[in-house]
SESEVO-303759 format. One record per residue: residue in three letters; z, y negated, x negated of N, C-alpha, C in turn. Coordinates in pm, whole numbers, plus 50000, padded with zeros to 5 digits. Layout:
% SESEVO-303759
ALAZYXZYXZYX
...
***
This chain:
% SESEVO-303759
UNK297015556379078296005559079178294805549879155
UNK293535552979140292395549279148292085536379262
UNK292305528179248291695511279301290585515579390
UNK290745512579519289685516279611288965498279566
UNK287665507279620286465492779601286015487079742
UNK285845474379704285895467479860284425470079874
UNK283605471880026282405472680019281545458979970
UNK281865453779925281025441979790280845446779725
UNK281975451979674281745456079519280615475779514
UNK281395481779649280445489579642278675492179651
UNK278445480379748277085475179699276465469579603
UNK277055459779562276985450479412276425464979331
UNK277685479079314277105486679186275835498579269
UNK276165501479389275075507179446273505503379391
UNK273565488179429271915483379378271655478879261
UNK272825477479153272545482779015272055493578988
UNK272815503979002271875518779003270775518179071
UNK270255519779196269335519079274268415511579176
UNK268355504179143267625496379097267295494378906
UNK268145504378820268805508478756268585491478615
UNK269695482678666270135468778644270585469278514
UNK271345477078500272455475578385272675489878317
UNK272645494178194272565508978106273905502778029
UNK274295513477992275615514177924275185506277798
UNK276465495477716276335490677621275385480977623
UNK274995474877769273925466277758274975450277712
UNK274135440277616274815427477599274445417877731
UNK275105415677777274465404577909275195391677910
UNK273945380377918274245367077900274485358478062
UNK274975357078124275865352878253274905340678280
UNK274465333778396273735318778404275265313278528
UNK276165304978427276995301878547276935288078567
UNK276635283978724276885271678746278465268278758
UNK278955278678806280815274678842280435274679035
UNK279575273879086279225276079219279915288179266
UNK280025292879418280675307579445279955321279435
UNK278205318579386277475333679364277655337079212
UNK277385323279146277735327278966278925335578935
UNK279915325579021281755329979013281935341079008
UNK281265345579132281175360779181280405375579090
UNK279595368279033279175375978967279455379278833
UNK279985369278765281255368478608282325376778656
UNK282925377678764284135384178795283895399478815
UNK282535400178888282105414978923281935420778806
UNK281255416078747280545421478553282115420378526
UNK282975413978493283995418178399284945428878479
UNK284695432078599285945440578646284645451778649
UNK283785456878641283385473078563282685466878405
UNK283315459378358282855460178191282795469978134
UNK284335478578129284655490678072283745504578131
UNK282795499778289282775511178315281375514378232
UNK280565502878261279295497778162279505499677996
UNK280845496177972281015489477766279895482177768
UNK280195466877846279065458877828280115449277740
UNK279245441877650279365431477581278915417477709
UNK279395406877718279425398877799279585382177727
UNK278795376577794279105357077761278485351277892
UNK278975338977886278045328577954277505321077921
UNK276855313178010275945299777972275835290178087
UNK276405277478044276815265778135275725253178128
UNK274885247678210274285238078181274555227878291
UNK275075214978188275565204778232274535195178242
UNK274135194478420273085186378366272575171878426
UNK273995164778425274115152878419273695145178580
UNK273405153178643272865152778801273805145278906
UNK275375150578870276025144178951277635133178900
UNK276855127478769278335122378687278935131678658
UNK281015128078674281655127578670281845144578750
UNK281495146178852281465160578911280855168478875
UNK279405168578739279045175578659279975182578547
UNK280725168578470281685173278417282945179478433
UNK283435180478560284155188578638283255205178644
UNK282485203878679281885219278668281995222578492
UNK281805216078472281725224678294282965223678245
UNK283795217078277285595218978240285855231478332
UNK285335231678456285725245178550285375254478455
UNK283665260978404283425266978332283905273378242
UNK284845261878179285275269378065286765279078082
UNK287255268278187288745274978191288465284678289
UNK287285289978343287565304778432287025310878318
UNK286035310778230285785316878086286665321477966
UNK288205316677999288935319177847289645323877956
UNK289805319378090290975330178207290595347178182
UNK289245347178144288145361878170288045370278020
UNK288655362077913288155362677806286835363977720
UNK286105358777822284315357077809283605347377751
UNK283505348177606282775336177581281555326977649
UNK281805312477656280685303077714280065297777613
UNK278805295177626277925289577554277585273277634
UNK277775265577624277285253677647276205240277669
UNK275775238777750274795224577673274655211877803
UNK274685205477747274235192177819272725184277815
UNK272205182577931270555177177974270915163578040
UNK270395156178014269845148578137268825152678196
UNK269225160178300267645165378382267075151078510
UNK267805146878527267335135678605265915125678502
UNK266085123278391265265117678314264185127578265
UNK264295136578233263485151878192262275149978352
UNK263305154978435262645152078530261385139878561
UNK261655125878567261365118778599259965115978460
UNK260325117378372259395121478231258315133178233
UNK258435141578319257805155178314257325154078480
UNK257625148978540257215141578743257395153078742
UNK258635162878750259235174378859260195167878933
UNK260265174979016261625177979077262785173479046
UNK264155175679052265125176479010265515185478982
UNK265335197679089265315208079110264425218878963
UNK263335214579012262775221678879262955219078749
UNK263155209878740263615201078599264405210078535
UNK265615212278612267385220178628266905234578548
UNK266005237278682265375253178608264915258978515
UNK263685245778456263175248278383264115249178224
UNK264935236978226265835236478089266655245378110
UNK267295253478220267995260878202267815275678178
UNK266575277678237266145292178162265575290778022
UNK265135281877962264985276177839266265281277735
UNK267395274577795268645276377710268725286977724
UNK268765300477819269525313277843268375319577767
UNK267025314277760265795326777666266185323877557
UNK266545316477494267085311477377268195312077312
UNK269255313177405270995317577359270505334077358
UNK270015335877444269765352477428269275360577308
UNK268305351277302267285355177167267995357577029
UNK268715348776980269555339876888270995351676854
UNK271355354276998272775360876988272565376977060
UNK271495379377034271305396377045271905399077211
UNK271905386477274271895394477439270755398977455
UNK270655416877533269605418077576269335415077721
UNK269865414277823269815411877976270235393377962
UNK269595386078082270045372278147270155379178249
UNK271585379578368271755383978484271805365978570
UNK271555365278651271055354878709272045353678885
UNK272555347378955273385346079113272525348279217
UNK271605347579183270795348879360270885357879411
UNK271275351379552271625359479650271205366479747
UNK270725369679859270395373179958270055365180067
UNK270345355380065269885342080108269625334280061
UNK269395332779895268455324479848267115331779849
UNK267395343879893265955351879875265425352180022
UNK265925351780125265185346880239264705332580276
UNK265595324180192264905307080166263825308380101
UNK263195319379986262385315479918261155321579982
UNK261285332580058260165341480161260105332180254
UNK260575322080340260345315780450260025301680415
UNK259815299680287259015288880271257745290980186
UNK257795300180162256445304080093255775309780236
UNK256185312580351255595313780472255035297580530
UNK255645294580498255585274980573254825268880520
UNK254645272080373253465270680245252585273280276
UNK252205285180307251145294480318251175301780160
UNK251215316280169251095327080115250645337080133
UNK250685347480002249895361980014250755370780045
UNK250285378779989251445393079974252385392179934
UNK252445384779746253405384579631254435374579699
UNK254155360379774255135351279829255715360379936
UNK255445367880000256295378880127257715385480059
UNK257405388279902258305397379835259325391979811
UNK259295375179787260585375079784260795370479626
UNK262605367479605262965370079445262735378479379
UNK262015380579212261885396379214263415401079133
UNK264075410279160264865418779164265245417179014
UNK263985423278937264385421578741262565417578729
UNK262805409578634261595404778529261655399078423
UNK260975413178333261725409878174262915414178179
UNK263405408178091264975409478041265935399578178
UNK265175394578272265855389478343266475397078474
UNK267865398778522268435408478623269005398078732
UNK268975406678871269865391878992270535407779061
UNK271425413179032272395419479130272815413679214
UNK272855400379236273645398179356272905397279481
UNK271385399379442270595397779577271035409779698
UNK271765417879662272055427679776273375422079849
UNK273675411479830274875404379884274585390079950
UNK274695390680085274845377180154275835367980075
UNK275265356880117276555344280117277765343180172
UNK277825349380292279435350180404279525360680302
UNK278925372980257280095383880163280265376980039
UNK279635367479968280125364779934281355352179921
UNK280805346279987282285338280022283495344380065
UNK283715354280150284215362280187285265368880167
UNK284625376179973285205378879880285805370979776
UNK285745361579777286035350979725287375347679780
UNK287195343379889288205339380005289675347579955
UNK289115362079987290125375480013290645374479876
UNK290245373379748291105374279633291135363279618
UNK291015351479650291905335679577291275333279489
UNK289955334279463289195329079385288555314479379
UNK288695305079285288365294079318286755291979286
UNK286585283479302284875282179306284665264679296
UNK283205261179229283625243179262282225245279356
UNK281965234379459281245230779579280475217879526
UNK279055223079502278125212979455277935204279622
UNK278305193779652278345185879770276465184679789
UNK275965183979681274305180579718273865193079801
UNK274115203079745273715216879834274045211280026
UNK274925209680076275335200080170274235193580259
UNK273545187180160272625174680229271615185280254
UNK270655173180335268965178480353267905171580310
UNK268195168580200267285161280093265835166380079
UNK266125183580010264935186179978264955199080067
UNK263745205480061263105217080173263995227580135
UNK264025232480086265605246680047266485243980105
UNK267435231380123268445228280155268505225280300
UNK267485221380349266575216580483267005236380585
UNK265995242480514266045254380535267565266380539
UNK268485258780431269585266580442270845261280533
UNK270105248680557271435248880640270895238480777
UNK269675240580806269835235580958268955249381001
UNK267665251380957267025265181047267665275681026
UNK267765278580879268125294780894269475297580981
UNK270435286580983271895290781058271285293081221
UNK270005284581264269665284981381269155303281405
UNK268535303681325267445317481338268905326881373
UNK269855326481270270905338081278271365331881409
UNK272375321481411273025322481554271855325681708
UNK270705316781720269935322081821269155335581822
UNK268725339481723267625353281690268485363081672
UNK268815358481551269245376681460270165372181362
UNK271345375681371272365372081302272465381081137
UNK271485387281164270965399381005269485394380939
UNK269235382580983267845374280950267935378580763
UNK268945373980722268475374980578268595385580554
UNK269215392880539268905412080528267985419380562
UNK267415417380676266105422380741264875413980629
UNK265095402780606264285397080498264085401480394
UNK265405405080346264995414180182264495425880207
UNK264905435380362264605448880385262905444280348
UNK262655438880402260885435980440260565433880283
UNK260955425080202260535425280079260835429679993
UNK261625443379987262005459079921260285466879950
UNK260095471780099259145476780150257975468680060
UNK257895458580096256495446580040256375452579890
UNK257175450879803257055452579662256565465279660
UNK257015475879684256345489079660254095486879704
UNK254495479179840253185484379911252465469379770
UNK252755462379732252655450879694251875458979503
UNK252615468279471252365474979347251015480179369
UNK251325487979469249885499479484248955490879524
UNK249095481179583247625468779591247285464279456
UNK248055456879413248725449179256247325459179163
UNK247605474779140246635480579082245605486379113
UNK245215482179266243915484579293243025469279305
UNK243565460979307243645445279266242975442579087
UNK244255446379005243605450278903241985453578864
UNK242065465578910240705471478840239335468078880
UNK239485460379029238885452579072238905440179055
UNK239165431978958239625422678895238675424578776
UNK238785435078732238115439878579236605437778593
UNK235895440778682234835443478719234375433978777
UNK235025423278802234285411378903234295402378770
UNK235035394078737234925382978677235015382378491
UNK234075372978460234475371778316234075356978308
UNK234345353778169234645338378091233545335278056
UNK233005324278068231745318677972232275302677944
UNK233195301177862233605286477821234685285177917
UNK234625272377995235465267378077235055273178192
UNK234095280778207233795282878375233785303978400
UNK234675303278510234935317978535233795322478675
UNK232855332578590231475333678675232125350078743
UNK231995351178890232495359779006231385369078996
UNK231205381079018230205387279017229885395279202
UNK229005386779233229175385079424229125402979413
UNK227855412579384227935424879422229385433179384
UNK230135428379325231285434379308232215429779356
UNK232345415379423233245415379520233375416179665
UNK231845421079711231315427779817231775441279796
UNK232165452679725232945466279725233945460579701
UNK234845454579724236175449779736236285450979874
UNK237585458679956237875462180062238145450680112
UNK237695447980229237895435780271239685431380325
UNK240215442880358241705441880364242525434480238
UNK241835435480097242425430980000242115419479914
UNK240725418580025239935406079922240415396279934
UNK240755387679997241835374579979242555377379890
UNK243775388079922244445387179784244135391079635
UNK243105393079637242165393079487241335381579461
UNK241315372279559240615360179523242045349179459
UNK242605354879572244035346879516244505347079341
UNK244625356679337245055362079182243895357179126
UNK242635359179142241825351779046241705336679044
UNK242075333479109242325315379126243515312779067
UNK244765321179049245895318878982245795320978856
UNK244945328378808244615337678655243695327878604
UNK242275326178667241325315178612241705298478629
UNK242575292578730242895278378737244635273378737
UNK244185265078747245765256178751246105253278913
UNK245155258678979245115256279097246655261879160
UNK247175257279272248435265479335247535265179460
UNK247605279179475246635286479595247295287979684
UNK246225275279803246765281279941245595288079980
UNK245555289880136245005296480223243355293280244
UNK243555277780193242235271580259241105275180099
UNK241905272079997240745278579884240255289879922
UNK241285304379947240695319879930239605318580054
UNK239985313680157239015312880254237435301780224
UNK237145294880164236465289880119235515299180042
UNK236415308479949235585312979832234975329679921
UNK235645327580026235115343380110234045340580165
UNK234125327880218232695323380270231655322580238
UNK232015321480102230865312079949230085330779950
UNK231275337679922230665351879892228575348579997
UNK228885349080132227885353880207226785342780226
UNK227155331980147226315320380164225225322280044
UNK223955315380080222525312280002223025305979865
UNK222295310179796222495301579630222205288979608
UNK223195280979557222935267479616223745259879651
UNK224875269379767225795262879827226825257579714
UNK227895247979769228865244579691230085238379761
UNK231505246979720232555243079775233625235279717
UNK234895222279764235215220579632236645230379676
UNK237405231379608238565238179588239295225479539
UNK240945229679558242225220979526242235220979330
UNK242885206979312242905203079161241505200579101
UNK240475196579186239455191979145238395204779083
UNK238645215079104237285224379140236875230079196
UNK235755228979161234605234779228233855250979214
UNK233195255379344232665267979344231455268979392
UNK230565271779303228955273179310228315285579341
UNK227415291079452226875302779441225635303579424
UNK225515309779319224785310179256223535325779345
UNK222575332579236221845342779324222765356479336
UNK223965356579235224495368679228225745366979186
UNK226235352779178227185350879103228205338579190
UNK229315336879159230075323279213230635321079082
UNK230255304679049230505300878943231575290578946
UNK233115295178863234195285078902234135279078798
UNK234805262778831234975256378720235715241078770
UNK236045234278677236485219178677235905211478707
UNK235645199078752234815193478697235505181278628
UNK234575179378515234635169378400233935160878454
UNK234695149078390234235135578399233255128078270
UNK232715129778275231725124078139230635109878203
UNK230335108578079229255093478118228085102778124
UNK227235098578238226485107678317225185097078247
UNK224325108278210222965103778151221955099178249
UNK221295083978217220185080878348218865086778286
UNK218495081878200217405079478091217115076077973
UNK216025078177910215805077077775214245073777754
UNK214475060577674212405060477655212685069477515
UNK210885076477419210865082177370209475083777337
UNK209375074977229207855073877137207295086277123
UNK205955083477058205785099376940205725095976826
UNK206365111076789206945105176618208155105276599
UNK208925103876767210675102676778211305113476822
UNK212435118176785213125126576798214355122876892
UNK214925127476962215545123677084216355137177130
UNK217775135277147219225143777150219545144077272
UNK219465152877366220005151177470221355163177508
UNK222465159877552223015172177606222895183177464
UNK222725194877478222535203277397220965208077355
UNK220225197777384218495196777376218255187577289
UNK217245193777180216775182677096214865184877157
UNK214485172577153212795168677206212595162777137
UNK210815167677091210035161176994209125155477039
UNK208215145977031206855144077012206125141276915
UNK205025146176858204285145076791203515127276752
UNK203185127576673201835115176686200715120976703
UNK199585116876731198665124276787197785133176690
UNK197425143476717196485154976658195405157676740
UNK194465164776656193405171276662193725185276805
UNK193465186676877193685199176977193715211476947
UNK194975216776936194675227576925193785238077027
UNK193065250576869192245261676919192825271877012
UNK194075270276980194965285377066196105279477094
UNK196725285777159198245279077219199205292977202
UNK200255291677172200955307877144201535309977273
UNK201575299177341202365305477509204125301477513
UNK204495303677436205755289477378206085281477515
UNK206345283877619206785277277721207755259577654
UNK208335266277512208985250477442208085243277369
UNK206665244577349206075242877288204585234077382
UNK204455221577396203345223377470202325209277420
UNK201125211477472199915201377385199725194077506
UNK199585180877549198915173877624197615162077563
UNK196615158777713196125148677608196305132877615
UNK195875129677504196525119077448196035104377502
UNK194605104977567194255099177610194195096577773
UNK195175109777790195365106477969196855099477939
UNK197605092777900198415089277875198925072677823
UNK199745066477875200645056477759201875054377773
UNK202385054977643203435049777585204145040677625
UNK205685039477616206665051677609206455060977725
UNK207105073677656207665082077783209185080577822
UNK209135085177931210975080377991211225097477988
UNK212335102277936213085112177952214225109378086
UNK214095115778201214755114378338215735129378355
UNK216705129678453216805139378543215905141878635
UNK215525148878688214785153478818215335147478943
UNK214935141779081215655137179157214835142379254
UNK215395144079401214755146279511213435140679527
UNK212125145179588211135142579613210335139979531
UNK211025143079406209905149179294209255153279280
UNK207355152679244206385161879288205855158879139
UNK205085176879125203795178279009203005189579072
UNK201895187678990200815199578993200775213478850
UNK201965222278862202295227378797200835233878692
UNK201045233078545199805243678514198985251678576
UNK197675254678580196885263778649197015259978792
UNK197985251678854197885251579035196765244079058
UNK196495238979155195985227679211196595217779308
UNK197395222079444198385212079522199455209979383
UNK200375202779465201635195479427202605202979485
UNK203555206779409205015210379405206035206779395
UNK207375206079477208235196079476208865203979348
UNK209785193879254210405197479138211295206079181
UNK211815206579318212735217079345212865232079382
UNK211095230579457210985244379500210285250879364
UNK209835243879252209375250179119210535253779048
UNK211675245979045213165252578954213225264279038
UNK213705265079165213975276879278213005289779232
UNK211735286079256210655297179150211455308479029
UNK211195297278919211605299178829212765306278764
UNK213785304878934215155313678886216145308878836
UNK216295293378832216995282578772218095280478821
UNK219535288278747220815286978794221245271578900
UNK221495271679027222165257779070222715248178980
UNK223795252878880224425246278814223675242278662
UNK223125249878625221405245078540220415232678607
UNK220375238378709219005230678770218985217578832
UNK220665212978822221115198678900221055189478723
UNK220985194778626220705190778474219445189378449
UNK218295193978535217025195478496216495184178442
UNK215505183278271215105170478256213645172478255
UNK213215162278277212125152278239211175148078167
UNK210265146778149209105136278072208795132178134
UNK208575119078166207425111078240206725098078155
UNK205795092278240205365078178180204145076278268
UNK203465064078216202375058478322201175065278273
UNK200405075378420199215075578345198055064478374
UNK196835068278287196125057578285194815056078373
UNK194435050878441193095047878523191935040178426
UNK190595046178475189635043378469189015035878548
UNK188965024778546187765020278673186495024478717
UNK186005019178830184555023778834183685009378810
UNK184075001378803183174985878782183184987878600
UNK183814993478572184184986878368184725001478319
UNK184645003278204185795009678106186745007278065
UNK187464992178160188744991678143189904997878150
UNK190885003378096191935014178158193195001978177
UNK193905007278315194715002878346195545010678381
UNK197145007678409198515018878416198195020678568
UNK198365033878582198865042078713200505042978708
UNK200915048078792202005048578888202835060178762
UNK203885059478789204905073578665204475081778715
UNK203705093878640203695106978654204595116378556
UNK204975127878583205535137278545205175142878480
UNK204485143278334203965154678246204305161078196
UNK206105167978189206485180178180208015184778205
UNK207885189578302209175198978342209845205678200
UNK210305199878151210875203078058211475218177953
UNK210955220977942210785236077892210585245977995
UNK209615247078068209045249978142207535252078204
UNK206935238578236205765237178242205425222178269
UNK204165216978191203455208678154202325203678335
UNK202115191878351201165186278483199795191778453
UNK199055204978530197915206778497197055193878497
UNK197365183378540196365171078491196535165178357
UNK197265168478316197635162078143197025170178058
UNK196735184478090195995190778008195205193377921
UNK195135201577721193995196277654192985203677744
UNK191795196077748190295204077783189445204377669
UNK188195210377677187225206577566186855198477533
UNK187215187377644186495171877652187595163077580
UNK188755164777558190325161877481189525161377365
UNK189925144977343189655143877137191105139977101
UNK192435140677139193115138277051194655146277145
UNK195285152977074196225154077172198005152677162
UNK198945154177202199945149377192200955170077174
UNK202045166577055202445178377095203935180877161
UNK204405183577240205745184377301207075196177276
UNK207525191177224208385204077182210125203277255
UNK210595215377266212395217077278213075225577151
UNK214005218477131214835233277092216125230977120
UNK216795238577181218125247877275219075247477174
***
């Protein structure tokens, strides 16, 4: 007579199919701690092996965390592995030092070397699937603290189900079923005692709130949790690719800095625009996005060009006239000044500046905005090459008042993040008396905005016998 199936096991293969987990003849590589969801799940895979013809192993990582009771789990390992006839694959970490070397976690440390070993035993030995223990309540620990975090959509969803070659069947199974089942067939299991404590926030969460939420609220808290992030993932896709293509159209690369394109993220539905700012802060930075960046950069959208926000991990977001410009910021030795003869050639940034020794005036001027003639005798030596600073004033070519250096960049159309770089010429001009023909120094004037425009008082005239020539090149 045909072996009736306990409802574990009928769910366990329900949301394999459902979910379609496992194809006939698939090789699958096991992640066992020796804990009671791994246990559970080596035992489930080998009692429908035959129904699958799956090829089967494990993989044990010892990782030095708790002594002597580490090595008890990997002696467990092996002898429920040759009980099963399932080959184990092995290895030993010190993740406590990994850890402490790499400033994770303990926790992450664990993870990180251990999916390491299983992409790698896999690779090596023609497994195609890593099936993985999580449960149904590690998947409502991981939605209710990515709530406590602050999250989007994608943190609502939960564990995902399969990614890649990676599978978790057991997420359709609580912890009481599975303990449960465990219990009912005499299955032994070893009890990591740290799980126990409330050390870190998971553990905090699994065993003082969530037991609260079920005994006072809802005793189906974690089920209703995955229900919600079954639903989420679907609605989570059809965003995911309207996210996408709006993604395509907003942003591109220029070096280190990812420039936003504001009119295109103004036709971005406003229902989705956070979570498309999100993804682009995850895609363009190292940043781990909370709530307070996407909201920052929504703001930036409707603000004057100019503004500037900083964002987490040290960047920053500039808006520009049409654009939000992301980026890092670097630390460099920040340029004050530079004197600069004529005759000398002088490197700045990605600007090389010339000056001439003095010439004859030119008859024509080609209009060369990099190119410009002053005269030589309204002038002395050195000139100081500056940044521009607040309350900077000239009398731009052809004007007559004075213009602050700022509202002439603003003119001009001069990116924010350009125009806080803006350089310089200056030096003393010279006075005439009215008692003598003595010349004496005036005060620093500004004689040229730097590839841009020249102080209509420095100007050659007809009355100019000698003049000076000013050059850039980019």
């Amino acid at each position: 007579m045909t072996e009736l199936m306990t409802k574990e096991e009928q769910k366990f293969l329900k949301f394999i199919t459902d979910y379609d987990l496992i194809n006939r003849e698939d090789k699958i590589l096991v992640a066992l701690s020796g804990g009671p969801d791994s246990v559970l799940l080596l035992h489930l895979l080998k009692k429908f092996q035959k129904k699958f013809q799956l090829e089967m192993a494990a993989f044990h990582l010892n990782h030095k965390i708790r002594g002597k009771e580490a090595d008890k789990d990997e002696a467990f390992c092996k002898k429920l592995c040759d009980s099963l006839d399932v080959e184990l694959f092995s290895a030993s970490e010190d993740v406590p030092s990994f850890a402490r070397h790499k400033k994770f976690s303990k926790e992450e440390a664990g993870r990180i070397l251990r999916y390491d070993y299983l992409t790698r035993i896999a690779s090596e030995n023609g497994f195609n699937k890593i099936a993985t223990a999580h449960n149904c309540d590690d998947n409502a620990e991981t939605i209710l603290l990515n709530v406590i975090k602050g999250t989007g959509l994608n943190g609502l969803t939960g564990i995902p189900i399969k990614r890649g070659n990676i599978i978790r069947p057991m997420l359709a199974l609580s912890k009481n079923e599975i303990l449960n089942y465990l219990k009912r067939n005499k299955i032994k299991f070893r009890v990591d005692k740290t799980n126990l404590q409330n050390e870190n926030e998971r553990s905090f969460l699994r065993n003082k709130i969530i037991p609260l939420i079920k005994k006072k609220l809802n005793p189906s808290f974690d089920q209703n949790i995955f229900t919600l992030g079954l639903i989420l993932k679907d609605f989570q896709a059809y965003i995911g690719n309207k996210i996408t293509e709006a993604i395509l159209s907003t942003v591109k690369n220029e070096g280190d800095t990812s420039v936003l394109n504001v009119d295109s993220l103004k036709q971005i539905e406003k229902e989705i625009l956070g979570e498309a700012l999100k993804r682009i802060l995850e895609m363009e930075t190292e940043i781990t996005v909370g709530y307070d960046d996407v909201s920052k950069l929504i703001l930036l959208i409707d603000k004057d060009a100019g503004k500037k926000v900083n964002l987490s991990g040290n960047y920053t977001a500039i808006r520009e006239r049409n654009e939000i410009r992301l980026s890092k910021a670097k630390k460099s030795a920040r340029f004050v000044s530079k004197k600069i003869n004529p005759g000398e050639t002088i490197n700045i940034d990605d600007k090389t500046i010339y000056i001439s020794t003095s010439i004859n005036p030119p008859e024509k001027y080609s209009g060369n905005r990099f190119v410009e003639y002053i005269d030589a005798d309204k002038i002395a030596t050195p000139f100081l090459i500056r940044r521009w600073k607040a309350g900077d004033k000239f009398i731009p070519l052809g004007s007559i008042g004075t213009k602050k250096i700022s509202d002439f960049l603003n003119e001009q159309k001069v990116p924010v993040h350009i125009k806080k770089e803006q350089l310089l010429l200056t030096c003393s001009s010279l006075n005439r008396t009215q008692v003598s023909s003595k010349r004496t120094l005036g005060k620093e004037e500004i004689i040229w905005v730097i590839g841009f425009r020249i102080d209509d008082r420095f100007k050659v005239t007809t009355k100019s016998r000698k003049a000076l020539q000013l050059c850039l090149k980019q």
